[in-house]
C-alpha positions in Angstrom: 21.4 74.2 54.8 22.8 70.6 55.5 23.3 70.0 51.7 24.7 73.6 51.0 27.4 72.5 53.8 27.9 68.7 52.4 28.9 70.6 49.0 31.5 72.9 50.5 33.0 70.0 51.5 34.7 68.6 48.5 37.4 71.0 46.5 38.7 70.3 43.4 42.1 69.0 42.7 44.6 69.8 40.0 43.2 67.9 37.6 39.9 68.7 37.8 38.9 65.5 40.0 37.1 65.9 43.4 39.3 65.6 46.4 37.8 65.5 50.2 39.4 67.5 52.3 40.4 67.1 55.7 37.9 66.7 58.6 38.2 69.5 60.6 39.8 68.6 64.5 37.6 68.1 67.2 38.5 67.9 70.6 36.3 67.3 73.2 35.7 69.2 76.4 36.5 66.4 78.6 40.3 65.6 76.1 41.0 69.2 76.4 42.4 69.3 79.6 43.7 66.1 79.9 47.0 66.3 81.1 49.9 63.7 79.2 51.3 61.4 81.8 54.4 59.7 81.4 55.3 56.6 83.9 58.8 57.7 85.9 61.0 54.4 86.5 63.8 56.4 88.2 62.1 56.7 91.8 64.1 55.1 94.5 64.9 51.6 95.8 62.5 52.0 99.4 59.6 53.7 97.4 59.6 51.0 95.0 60.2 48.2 97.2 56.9 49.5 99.5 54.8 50.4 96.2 54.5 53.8 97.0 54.7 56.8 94.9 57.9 58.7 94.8 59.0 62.1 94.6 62.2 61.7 93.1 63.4 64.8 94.9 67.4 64.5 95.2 69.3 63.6 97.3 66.6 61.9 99.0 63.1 61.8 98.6 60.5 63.0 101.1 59.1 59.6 101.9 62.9 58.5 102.8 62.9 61.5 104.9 60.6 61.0 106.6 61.4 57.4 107.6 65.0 58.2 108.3 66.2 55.9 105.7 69.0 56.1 103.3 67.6 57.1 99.8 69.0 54.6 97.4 68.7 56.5 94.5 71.2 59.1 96.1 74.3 57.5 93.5 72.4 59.8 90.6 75.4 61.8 91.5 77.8 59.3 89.8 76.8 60.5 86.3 78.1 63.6 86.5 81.2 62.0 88.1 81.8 59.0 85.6 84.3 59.7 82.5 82.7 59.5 79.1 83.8 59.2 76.0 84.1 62.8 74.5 82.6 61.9 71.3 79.6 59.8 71.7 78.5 61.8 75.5 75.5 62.8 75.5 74.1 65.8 77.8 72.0 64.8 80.6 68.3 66.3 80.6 68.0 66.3 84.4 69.2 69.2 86.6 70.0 68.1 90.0 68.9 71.8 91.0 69.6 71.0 94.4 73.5 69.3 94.1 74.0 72.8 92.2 72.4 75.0 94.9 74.8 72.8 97.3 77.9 73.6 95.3 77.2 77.2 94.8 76.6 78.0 97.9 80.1 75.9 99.1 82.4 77.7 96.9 80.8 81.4 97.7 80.2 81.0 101.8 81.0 77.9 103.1 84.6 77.6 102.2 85.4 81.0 103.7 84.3 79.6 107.5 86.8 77.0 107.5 89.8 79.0 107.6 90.8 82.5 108.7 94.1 81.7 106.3 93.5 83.9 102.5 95.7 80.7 101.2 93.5 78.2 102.9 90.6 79.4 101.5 91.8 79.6 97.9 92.4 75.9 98.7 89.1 74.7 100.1 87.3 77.2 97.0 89.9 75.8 94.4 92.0 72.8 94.3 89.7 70.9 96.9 86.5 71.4 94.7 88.8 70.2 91.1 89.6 66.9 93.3 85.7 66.6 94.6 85.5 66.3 90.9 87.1 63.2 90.3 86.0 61.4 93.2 82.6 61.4 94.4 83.0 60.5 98.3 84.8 63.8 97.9 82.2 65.7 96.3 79.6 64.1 98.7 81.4 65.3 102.0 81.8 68.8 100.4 77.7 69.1 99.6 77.2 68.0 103.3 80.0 70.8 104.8 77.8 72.9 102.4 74.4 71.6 103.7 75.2 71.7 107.1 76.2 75.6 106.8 73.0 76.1 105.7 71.2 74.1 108.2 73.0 76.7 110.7 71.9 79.5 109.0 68.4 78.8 108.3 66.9 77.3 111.3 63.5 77.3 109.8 64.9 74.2 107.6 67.4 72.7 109.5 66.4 69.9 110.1 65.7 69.3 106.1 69.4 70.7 105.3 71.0 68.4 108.3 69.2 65.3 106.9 70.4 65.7 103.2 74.4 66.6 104.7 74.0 62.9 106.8 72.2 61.1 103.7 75.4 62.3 101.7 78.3 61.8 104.6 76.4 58.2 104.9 77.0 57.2 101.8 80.7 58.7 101.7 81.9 57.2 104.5 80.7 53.9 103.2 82.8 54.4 100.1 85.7 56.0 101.6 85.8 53.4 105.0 86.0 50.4 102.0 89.6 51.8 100.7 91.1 52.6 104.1 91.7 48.7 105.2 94.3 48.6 102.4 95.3 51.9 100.9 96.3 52.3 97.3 98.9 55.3 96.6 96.4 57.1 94.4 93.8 57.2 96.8 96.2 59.0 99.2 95.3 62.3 98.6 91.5 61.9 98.2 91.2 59.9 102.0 93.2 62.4 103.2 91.2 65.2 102.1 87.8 63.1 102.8 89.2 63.0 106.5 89.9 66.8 106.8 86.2 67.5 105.6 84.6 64.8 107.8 86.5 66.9 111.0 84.2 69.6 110.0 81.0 67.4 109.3 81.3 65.7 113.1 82.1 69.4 114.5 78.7 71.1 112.7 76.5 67.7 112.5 74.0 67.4 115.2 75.0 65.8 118.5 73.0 64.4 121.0 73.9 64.6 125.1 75.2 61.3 124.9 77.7 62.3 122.1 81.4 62.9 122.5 83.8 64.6 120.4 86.7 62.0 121.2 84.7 59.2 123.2 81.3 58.0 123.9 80.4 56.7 126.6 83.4 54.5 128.3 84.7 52.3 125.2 83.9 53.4 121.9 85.1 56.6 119.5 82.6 58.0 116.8 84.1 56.8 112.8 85.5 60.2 112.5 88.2 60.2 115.2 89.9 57.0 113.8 89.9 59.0 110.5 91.8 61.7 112.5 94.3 59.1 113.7 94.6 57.7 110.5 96.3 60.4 108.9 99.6 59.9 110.1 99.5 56.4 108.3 98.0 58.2 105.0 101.0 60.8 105.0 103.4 58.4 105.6 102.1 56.1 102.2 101.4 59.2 100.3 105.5 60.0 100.8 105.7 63.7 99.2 102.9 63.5 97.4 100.9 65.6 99.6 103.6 68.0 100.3 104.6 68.9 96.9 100.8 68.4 95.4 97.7 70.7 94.6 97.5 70.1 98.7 101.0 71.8 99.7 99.9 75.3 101.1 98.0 72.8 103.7 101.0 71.6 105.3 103.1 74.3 104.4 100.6 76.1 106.7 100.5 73.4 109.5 104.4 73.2 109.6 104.3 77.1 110.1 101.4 76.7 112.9 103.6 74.1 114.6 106.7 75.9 115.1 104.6 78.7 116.7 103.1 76.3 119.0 106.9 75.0 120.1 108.5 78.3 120.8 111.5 78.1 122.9 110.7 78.2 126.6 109.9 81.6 128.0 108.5 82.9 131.0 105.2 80.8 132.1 101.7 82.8 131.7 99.0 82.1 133.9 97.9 79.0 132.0 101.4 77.5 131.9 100.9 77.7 135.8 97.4 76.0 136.1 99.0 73.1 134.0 102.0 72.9 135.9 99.7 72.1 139.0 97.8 69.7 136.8 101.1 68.1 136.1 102.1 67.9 139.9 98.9 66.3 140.6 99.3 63.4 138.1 103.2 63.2 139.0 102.0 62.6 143.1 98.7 60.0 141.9 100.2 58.1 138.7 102.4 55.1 139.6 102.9 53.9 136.8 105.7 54.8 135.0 104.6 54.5 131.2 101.7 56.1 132.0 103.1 58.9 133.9 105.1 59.4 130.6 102.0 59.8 128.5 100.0 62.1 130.1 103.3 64.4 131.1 103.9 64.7 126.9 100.0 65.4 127.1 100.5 68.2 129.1 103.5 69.5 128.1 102.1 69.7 124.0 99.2 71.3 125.5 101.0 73.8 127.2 102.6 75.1 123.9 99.1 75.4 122.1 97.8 77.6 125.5 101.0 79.7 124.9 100.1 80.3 121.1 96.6 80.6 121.9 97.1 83.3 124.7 99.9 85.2 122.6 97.5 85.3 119.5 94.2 86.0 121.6 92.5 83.2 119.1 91.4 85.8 116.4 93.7 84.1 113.9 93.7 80.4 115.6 91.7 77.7 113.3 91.0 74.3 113.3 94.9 73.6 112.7 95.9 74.7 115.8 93.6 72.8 117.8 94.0 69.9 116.8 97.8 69.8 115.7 97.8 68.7 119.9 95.3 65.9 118.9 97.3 64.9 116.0 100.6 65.1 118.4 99.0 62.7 121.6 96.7 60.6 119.4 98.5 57.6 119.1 99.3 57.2 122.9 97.0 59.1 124.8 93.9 59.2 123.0 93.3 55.6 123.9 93.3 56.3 127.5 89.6 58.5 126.9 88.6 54.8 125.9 88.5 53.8 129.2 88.7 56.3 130.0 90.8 57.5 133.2 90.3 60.2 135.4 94.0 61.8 134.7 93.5 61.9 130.8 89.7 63.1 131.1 91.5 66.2 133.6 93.7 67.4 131.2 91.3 67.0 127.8 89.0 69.0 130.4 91.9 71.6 129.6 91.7 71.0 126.1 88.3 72.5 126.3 89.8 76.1 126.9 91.1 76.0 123.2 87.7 74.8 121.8 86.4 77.5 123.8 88.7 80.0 121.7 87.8 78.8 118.6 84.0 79.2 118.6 84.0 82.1 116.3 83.4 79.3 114.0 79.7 77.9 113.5 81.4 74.4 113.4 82.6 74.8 116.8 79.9 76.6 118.8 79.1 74.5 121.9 81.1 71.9 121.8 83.5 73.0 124.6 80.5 73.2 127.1 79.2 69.9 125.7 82.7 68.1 125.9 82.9 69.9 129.5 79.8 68.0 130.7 80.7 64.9 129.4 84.2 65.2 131.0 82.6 66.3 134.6 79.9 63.0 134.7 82.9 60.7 134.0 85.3 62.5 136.7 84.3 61.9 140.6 84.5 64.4 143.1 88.4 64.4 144.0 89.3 64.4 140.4 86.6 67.2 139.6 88.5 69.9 141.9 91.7 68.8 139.1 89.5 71.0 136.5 88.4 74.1 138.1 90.4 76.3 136.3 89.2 75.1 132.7 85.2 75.6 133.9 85.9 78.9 135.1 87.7 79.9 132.0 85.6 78.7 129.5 82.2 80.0 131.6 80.5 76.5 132.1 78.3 76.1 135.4 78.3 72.4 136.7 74.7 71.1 137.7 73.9 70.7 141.0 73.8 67.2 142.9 
């Protein structure tokens, strides 16, 4: 049998001569299920440095989230963002599955919370998304706006989705922070926009008791604000470029919002009244004559938001109209929270009403009772009767001594 089998292996070729054929393949049972392993040298900076095995999961690995560390490998985003040369690109094989689910769920949910304006939207959907795509601070700040929607609606993973939308506004607020000491004219329009979305990253972000929106503590304000207060400076050196740019319906809309906040003077409504007993107050207790003057153009700027806000009953009010009285005091009266004073935490205690109004919006749910508390631990007990009015109206019960 062993020689019938030795003969059937040899064949015979074309010309006649005796050619061995192949030997058959054999693989063993212990080959045929090893797996092929290929060695990854893409896993981040922290994982490598500590010798540890790494995920690779974008935009920050498990191990980094775990720590509370920035993922270094996070700038993977850059290669979709970098130009290349049309003829010699070459596709890239790996998916960032997660950047995409991020995007996708942006420009078919997220955009539609942060405006009730139809034009608006088509602006944070459209021409927003086409700059995100030429600047990657941009693009960053949008997948966090995006991640921390979803961290709000799917509480079983919000702390996963709130991690990822701080990794990201980390790393753009590094970038973005860099080119604000000395602005270049083409960067104008992509702070400026950076700022707007960073509004709505500090407004849905966590914050902890200690947090404020304008102030924490008695001498510091969060990154964000000075952002806020920046943008005066940013229009002025951007000139008409925003105005007349893929940006225009944006302040087209704001100057429309602001000339129903200044309506000629009518007959006062209830909350004209409250703050024209606020104002008395500060006129008998404020000696000072400059400062007298900045807290009465407080008040009097807040009393045409209340007016708009009361006439519109807030279903149509957005972010805009909120903070178009921040963007009118900041320069002057802002500062004052930094120490902060008891007349300028009385009447931002006011300012709370209108938060209050606008928490239809996930991005502003709480925060008027939070700001609230912070405002009545800083006030003492003659300044705290100054705000009764604004902790009945907004429904906010003060702890007991």
């Amino acid at each position: 049998m062993l020689d019938q089998l030795r003969s059937q292996s040899a064949t015979s070729g074309d010309d006649g001569s005796q050619q061995q054929s192949p030997a058959p393949y054999r693989m063993s049972s212990r080959n045929a299920y090893r797996r092929s392993h290929g060695k990854s040298r893409t896993g981040c900076k922290n994982c490598k440095r500590r010798k540890i095995k790494c995920d690779e999961q974008r935009p920050s690995c498990r191990n980094c989230l775990k720590h509370r560390v920035d993922c270094e490998f996070v700038v993977g985003l850059d290669a979709f963002l970098r130009p290349r040369n049309a003829t010699t690109a070459q596709p890239n094989s790996d998916l960032n599955m997660f950047d995409l689910e991020l995007m996708h769920h942006y420009t078919t949910s997220a955009y539609a919370t942060l405006s009730c304006e139809p034009v608006l939207r088509n602006l944070w959907r459209g021409p927003v998304v086409e700059l995100a795509f030429t600047c990657d601070y941009v693009m960053r700040t949008i997948l966090a706006v995006s991640a921390l929607h979803l961290a709000h609606h799917r509480p079983e993973k919000k702390d996963f989705y709130v991690s990822i939308a701080l990794t990201y506004h980390q790393i753009a607020s590094r970038q973005a922070l860099g080119l604000l000491s000395d602005v270049a004219k083409e960067d104008v329009v992509k702070l400026f926009m950076f700022s707007s979305l960073t509004i709505f990253v500090a407004l849905g972000g966590p914050r902890n008791p200690s947090d404020g929106l304008l102030f924490i503590g008695e001498s510091s304000f969060p990154d964000w604000i000075f952002l806020l207060r920046g943008t005066k400076s940013l229009i002025a050196i951007a000139g008409q470029e925003l105005s007349r740019g893929p940006l225009a319906p944006l302040f087209t809309h704001a100057m429309r919002r602001w000339e129903i906040l200044h309506p000629p003077e009518e007959a006062g409504s209830c909350q004209e009244d409250v703050l024209g007993e606020l104002q008395a107050l500060v006129d008998a207790n404020v000696g000072d004559e400059e400062a007298l003057r900045i807290y009465n153009h407080a008040t009097t700027e807040l009393r045409g938001v209340l007016r708009a806000f009361d006439t519109e009953n807030g279903a149509s009010m957005g972010i805009t109209d909120a903070f178009v009285w921040i963007h009118e005091v900041t320069e002057e009266f802002l500062p004052l929270l930094r120490v902060p004073t008891q007349e300028a935490l009385a009447i931002f205690a006011h300012f709370c009403v209108l938060l209050k109004k606008l928490e239809i919006h996930w991005w502003m749910q709480g925060w008027a009772n939070h700001l609230m508390r912070r405002v009545h631990e800083h006030l003492d007990d003659e300044h705290r009767l100054w705000i009764r009015w604004p902790i009945e109206e907004i429904g906010w019960v003060p702890p007991r001594n």
